[in-house]
C-alpha positions in Angstrom: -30.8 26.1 92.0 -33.4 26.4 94.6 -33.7 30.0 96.8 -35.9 31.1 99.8 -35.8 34.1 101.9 -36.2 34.2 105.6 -37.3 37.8 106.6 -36.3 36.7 110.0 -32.4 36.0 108.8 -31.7 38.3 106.3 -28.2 37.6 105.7 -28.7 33.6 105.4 -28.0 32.1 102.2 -30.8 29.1 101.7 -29.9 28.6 98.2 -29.8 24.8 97.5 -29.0 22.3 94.4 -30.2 19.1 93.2 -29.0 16.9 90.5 -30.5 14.2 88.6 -28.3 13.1 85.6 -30.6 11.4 82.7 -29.8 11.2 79.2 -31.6 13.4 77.4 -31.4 16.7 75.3 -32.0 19.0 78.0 -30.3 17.0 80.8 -27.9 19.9 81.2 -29.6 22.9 81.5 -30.6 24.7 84.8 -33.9 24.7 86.1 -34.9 27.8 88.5 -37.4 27.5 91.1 -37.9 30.6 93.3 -39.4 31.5 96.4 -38.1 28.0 97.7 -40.8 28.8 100.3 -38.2 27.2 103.2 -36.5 28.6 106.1 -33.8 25.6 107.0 -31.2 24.5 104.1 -32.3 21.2 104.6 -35.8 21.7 104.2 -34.6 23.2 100.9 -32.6 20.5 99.9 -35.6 18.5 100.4 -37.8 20.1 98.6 -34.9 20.8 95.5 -35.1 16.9 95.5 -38.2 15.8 95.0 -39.4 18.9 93.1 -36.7 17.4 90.4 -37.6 13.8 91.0 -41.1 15.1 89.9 -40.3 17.1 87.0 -37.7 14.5 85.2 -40.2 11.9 86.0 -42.2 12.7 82.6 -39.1 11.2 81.0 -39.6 7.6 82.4 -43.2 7.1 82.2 -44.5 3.1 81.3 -47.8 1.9 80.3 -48.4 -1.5 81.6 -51.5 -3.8 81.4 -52.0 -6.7 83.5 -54.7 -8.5 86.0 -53.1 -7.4 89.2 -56.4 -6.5 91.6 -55.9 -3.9 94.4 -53.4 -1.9 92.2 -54.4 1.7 91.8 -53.3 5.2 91.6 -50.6 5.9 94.9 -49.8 2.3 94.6 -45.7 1.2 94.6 -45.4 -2.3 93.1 -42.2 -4.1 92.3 -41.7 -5.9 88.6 -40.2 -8.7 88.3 -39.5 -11.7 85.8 -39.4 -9.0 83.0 -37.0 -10.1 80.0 -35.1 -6.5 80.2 -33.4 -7.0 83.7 -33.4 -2.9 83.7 -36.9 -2.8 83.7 -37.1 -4.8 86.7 -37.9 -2.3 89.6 -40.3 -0.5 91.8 -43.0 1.7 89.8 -45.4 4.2 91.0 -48.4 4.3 89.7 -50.1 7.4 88.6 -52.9 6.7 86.6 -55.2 3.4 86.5 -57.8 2.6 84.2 -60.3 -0.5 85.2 -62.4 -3.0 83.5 -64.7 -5.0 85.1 -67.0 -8.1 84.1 -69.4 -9.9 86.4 -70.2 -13.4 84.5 -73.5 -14.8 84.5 -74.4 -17.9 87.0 -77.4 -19.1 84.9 -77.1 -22.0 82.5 -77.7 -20.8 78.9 -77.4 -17.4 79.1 -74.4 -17.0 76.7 -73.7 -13.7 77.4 -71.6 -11.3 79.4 -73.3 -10.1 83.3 -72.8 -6.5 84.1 -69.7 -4.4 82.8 -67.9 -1.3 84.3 -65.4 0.6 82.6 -63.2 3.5 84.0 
């Protein structure tokens, strides 16, 4: 349950719910948030929402590595061709780490150009 109070409305109930079912151990137990910090129920039921979108979304985090270039943190992306069909979606991704090579253009150099890392 989510609950706000509106000074201006005393008397109106803004308390809102959200649920997310997921299978885990503590799937089924309440989460409080308070002051909601809304004035409209539907702002509430908003916010209820995505504020338990965000916090059951540590339960589904993926590490991926590929070659994909313009992919970065804020980025959706859709997989696809995956061997487990249920892990064929849209992702968010919140964290990227980089690697970059610039190969040398002379003839016999042999060895790597310049190299960033993030």
């Amino acid at each position: 349950p989510l609950n706000a109070y509106d000074f201006q409305r005393p008397g109106a109930r803004l308390e809102v719910r959200s649920n997310i079912a997921r299978p885990h151990a503590a799937a089924d137990y309440p989460l409080y948030d308070y002051p909601g910090e809304y004035v409209q129920s539907q702002d509430g039921e908003q916010y209820a929402r995505t504020r338990i979108e965000a916090l059951q979304a540590r339960y589904e985090r993926v590490r991926l590595r590929g070659r994909a270039r313009g992919l970065g943190s804020g980025h959706l992306f859709k997989l696809s061709g995956y061997p487990r069909e249920d892990q064929n979606r849209e992702y968010l991704v919140v964290g990227a780490e980089y690697r970059v090579v610039q190969e040398l253009y002379e003839t016999g150099g042999g060895g790597v150009g310049a190299q960033f890392e993030s």
